[in-house]
N, C-alpha and C positions, 0 to 999 in steps of 0.2 A: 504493500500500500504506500501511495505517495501522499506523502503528509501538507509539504511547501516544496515549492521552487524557486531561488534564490538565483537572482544572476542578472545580468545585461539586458535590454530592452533591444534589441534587435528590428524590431518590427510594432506596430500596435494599429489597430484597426479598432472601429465601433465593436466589431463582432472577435476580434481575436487578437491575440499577441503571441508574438516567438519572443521568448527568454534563450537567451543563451548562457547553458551552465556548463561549465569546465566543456568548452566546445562542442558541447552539442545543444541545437535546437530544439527546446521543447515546443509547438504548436497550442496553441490554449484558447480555447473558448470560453469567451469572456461577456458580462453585460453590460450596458450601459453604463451603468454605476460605478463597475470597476474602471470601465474605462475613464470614465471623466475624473479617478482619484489617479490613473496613472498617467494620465496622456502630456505629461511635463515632468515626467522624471525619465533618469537614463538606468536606473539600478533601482529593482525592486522585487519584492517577495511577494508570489501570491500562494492561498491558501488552495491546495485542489482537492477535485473529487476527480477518480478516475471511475469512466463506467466500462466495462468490458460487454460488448456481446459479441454476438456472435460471428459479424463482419464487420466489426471496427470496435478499435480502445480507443479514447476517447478523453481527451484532459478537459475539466471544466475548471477553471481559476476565479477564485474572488479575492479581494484586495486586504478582509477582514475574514475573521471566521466567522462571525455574526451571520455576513452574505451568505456564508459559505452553509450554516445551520438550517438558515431558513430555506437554503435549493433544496436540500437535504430533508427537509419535513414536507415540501411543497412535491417531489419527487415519488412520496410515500405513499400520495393520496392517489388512489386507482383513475385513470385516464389522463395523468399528468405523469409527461416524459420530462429526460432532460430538455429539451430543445422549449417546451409550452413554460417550466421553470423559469427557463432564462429570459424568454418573454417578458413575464413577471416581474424577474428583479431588472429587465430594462426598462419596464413601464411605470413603477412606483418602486420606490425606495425598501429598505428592510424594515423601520420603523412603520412607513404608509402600508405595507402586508402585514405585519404582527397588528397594529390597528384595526383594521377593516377585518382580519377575520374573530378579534375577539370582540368587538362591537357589531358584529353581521351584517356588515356593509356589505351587501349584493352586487350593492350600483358601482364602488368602485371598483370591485375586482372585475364585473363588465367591461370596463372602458380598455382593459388588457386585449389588443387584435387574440381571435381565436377562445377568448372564454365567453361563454354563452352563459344564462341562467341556471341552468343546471351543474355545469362543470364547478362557477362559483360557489354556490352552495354547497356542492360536496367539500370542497376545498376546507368552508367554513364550520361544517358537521365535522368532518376528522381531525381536522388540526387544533381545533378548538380549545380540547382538552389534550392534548399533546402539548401545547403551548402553555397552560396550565401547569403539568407537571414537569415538564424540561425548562431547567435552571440555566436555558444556553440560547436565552434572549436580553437586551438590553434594559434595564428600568422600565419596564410597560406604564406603570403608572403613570411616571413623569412626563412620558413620551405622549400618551393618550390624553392630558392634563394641557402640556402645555399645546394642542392639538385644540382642545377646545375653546381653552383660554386665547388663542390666536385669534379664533372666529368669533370668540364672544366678543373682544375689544374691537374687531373690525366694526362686527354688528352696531356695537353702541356710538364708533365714530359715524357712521352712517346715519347713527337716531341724533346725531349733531352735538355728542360728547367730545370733548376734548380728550386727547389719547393718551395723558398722564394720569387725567382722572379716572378714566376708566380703566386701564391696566390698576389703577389701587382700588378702586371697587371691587373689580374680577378677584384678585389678589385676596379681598376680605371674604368675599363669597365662597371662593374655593376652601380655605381656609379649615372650614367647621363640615364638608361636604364630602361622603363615604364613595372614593375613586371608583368603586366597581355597580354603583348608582347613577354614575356621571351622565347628563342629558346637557347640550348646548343649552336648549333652552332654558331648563332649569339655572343653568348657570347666568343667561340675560336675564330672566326676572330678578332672579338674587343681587344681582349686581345693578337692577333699576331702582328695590328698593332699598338701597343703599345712597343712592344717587338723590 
């Protein structure tokens, strides 16, 4: 099993990079994500998955292991290959898929070319509790928190709130509020009557 690969940038593409380690090129299929955290360096390590079948091995590279977890959960779930994966982590980030499938956001994991209604859904029935129990996800709270708090401070600039005050209204609202309850709206009212 190949754990990382360390070496030279020899190449990088949206979809792929050649590392060159003690002179040989490794090929690595890569997403979006990684790419935009490597696409200005010359020396870098990425984290792989190797798939074997049966008419091709296969290197998949992520820039983190975090990337690398969620190919790895998202992979698990019956009718998602590596290739529909990578999609994924080209189309939304690793924190916007650990969000959307423990909040059952349907609609975002649609907007990924190739997942239909149903594919999302499964994605968000299996992984759900996987995500739950594997400790090899970033702060969910924080992430889903400051996620709403973002929208909530838009919201109220929008209702023609100044955007200090509102980020300390959100701030008191969130505050006293149970993270795995969390509703935007409930967070705009809270933070109206505060205002």
């Amino acid at each position: 099993m190949i754990a990382y690969i360390e070496g030279k940038l020899v190449e990088k593409t949206p979809t792929y990079a050649v590392i060159d380690c003690a002179g040989v090129g490794y090929m690595i299929h890569i997403s979006l994500n990684t790419f935009s955290k490597i696409k200005d360096i010359e020396k870098c390590k990425l984290f792989i998955h190797f798939a074997i079948k049966e008419d091709a091995h296969t290197l998949y590279g992520f820039y983190d292991e975090y990337e690398r977890k969620i190919f790895r959960l998202l992979i698990s779930v019956s009718g998602v290959g590596a290739s529909t994966a990578r999609m994924i982590l080209s189309s939304l980030n690793s924190d916007e898929i650990q969000i959307a499938i423990k909040s059952g956001d349907v609609a975002t994991l649609r907007k990924v070319k190739g997942i239909g209604e149903k594919s999302a859904q499964r994605i968000i029935v299996d992984l759900k509790d996987k995500m739950d129990k594997d400790v090899v996800l970033k702060d969910f709270s924080s992430s889903l928190q400051n996620n709403f708090k973002n929208e909530a401070i838009s919201a109220l600039v929008l209702l023609g709130f100044n955007k200090n005050i509102a980020e300390k209204a959100i701030e008191k609202a969130t505050k006293t509020m149970d993270i795995n309850n969390l509703k935007l709206e409930t967070i705009i009212k809270e933070a109206l009557k505060i205002l």
